[in-house]
FILUM-22853 format. One record per atom (N, C-alpha, C): x, y, z. Coordinates in steps of 0.05 Angstrom, whole numbers, plus 5000, padded with zeros to 4 digits. Example, Ala and Ser with C-alpha at 12.3 -4.5 7.8 and 13.67 -1.06 7.14 Angstrom:
residues 2
526448865156
524649105156
526449345156
525749555142
527349795143
525850015157
END
This chain:
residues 142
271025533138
272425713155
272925563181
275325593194
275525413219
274625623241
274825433260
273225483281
275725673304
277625733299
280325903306
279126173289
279326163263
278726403248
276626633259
274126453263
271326523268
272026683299
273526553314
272926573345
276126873341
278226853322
279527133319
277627253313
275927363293
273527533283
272927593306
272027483316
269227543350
270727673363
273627543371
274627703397
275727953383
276128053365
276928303346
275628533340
273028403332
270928513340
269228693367
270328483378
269728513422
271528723423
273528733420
275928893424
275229243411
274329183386
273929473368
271229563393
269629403391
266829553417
267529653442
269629523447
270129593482
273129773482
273729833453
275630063452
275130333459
272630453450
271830733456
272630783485
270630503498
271330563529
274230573543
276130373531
278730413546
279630813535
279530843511
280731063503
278231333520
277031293535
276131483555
273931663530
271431433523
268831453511
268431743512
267731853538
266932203534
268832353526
271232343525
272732553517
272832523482
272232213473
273532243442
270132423430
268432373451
265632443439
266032793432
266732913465
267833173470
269833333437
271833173435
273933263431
273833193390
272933003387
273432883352
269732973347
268132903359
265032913347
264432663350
261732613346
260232363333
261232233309
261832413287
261832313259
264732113268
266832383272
269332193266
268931983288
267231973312
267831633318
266931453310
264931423296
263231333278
264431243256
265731373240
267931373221
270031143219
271431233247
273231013264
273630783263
269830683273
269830423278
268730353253
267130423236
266530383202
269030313188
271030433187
272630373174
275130153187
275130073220
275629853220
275229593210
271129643220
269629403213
270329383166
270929483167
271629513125
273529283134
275929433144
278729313149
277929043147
276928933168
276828683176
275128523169
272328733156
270728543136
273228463111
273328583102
276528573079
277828353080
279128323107
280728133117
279827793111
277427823125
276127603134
274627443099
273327813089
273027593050
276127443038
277427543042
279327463023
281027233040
279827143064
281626903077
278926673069
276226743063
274626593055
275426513028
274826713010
275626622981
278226482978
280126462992
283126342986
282126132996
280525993012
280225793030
277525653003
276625792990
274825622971
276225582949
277925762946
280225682919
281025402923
282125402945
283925242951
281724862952
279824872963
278624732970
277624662934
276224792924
275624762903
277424642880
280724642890
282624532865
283124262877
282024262912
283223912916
281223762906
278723812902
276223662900
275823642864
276923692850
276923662830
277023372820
276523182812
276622952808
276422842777
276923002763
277323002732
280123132724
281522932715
284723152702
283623052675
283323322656
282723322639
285323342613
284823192600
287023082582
286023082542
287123012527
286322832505
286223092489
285923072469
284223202446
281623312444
280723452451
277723462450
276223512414
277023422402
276023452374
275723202375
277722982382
277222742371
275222592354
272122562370
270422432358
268422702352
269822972350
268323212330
266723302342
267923322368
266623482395
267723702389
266424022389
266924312398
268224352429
269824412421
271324612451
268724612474
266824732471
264324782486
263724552493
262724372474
260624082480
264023952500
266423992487
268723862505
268323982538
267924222541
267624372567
265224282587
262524132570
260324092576
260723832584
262023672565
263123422576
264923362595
267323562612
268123472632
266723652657
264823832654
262823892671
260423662684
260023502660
258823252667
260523072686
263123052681
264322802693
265522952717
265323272717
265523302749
263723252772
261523122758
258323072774
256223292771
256523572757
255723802759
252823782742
250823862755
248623872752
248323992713
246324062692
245724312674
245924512688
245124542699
244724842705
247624972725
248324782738
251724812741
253024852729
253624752709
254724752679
254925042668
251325032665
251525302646
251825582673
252425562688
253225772712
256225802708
258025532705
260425542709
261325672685
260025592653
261025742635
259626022621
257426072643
256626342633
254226302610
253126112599
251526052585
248226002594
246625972573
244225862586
244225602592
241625612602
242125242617
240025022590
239025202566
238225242542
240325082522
243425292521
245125262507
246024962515
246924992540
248024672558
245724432546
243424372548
241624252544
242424182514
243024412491
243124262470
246224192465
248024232481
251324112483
251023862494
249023702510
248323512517
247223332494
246323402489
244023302466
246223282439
248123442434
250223382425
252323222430
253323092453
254422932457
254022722454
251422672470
249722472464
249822292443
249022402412
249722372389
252022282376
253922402390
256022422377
257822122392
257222142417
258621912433
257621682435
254521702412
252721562419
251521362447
251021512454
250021452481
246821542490
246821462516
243921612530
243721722551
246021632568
245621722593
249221852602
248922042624
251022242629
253022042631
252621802658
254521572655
256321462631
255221422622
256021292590
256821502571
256921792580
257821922557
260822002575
260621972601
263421902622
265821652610
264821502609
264621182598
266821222585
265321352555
265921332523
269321512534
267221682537
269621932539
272421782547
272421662568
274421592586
276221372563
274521152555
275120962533
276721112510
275621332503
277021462477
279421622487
279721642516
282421822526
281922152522
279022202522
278422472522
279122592555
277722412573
278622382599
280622282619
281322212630
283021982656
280922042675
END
């Protein structure tokens, strides 16, 4: 989040607190109640909580599609890899931890462990590197 964004929030914020007082604090107390001022500023602070999630999430969308560093390509059956163990394999070559992995596709970190152990095999290899390697060699990757 930049540092413009953060410092709009604050002064917006400043603004909703020191509103009661410009709009003459005892009379709205007098005249609407407690609840509805209460109400008021609840449902600004929504507003702008609202505001402020959905300029975060567009800002990690966004960040998250430049940082990608795998364009994933090829066949993934080729050397009789599953769709999954293929999904597990460019989870590896994004740098992503097991347990990253099995977060990003909703699985155990159990399941991932033996899609590993399947590649492995199959790419004959031993290490994440080298099943990067193969992959890339066979055009599963770029």
């Amino acid at each position: 989040m930049k540092f413009g964004t953060i410092l709009l929030y604050g002064i917006v914020l400043g603004l909703i607190l020191v509103l009661p007082a410009y709009f003459q604090y005892q009379f709205m107390f007098m005249t609407y109640g407690v609840e509805w001022h209460i109400g008021f500023i609840a449902l600004l602070f929504l507003v702008i909580g609202v505001w402020v999630g959905n300029q975060l999430w567009a800002n990690r969308k966004l960040e998250s599609a430049q940082n990608t560093p795998i364009v994933r390509s090829g066949n993934p059956g080729a050397p009789g890899l599953s769709q999954r163990e293929f999904e597990v394999l460019c989870g590896i070559a994004e740098g992503l931890s097991n347990q990253e992995i099995a977060s990003k596709m909703h699985v155990s970190l159990n399941t991932v462990k033996t899609h590993v152990a399947n590649l492995y095999d199959k790419l004959d290899v031993k290490r994440r590197t080298q099943a990067v390697q193969v992959a890339k060699t066979l055009g599963l990757l770029s």
